[in-house]
N, C-alpha and C positions, 0 to 999 in steps of 0.2 A: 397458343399454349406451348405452342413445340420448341419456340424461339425460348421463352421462358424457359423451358424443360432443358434446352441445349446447354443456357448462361448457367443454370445450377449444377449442371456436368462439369461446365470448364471449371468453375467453383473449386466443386471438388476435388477437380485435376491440380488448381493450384495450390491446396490443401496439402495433397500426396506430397510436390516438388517442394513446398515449403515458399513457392514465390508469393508473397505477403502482401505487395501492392496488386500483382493482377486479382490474388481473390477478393481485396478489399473493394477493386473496380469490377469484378464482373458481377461480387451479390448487392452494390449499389444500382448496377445494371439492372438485376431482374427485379432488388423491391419495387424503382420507379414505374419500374414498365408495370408488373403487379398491380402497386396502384393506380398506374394510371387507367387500366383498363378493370377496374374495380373491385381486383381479387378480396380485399381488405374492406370488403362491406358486403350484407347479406346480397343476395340476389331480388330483385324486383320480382315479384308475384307474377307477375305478365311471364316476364323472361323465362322463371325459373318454371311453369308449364308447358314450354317450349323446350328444356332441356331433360336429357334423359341423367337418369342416378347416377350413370357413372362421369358422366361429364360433370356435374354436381359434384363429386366426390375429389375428380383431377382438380378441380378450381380450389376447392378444401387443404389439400394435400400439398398442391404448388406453394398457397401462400403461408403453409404455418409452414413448409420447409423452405421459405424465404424469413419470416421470424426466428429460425431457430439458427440459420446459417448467419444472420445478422447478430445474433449474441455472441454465438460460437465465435466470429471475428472481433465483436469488438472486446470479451474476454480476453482472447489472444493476442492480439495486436495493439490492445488499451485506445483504440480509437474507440469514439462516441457511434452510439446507437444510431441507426437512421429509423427505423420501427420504433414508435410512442403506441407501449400498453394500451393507450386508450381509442387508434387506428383497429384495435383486434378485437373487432365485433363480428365476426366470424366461427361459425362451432367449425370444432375441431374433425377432422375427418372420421 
């Protein structure tokens, strides 16, 4: 989660500076990772009894501000979405 936590900082740092291809590479950085490690789907029952609320809430948190940094870019930048609506089966934190 930290790694994810960190790419959504640099994000935003390249937001501040206006550099428009690092942010475009670091929030396509952290959807993949995201989904690869299944931010973008409920938790398995099994799992999600083994984790405590607040961890629950980080995984929540991480990936709708991976949704919302993926519009925010491709608004601004007129590149194409990498998050499809229909990946966001996830409640919201």
């Amino acid at each position: 989660m930290s790694t994810l936590q960190a790419l959504l900082i640099l994000y935003w740092c390249q937001v501040q500076t206006g550099r428009a291809s690092l942010r475009f590479m670091y929030v396509g950085m952290a959807i993949r990772m995201a989904q690869e490690i299944g931010l973008n789907r409920p938790l398995d029952p099994k799992r999600l009894k083994d984790m405590d609320e607040r961890e629950v809430q980080i995984r929540k948190t991480i990936w709708w501000s991976c949704y919302q940094a993926d519009r925010w870019t491709s608004a601004a930048l007129g590149k194409p979405m990498v998050i499809s609506d229909v990946d966001c089966v996830v409640d919201y934190p």
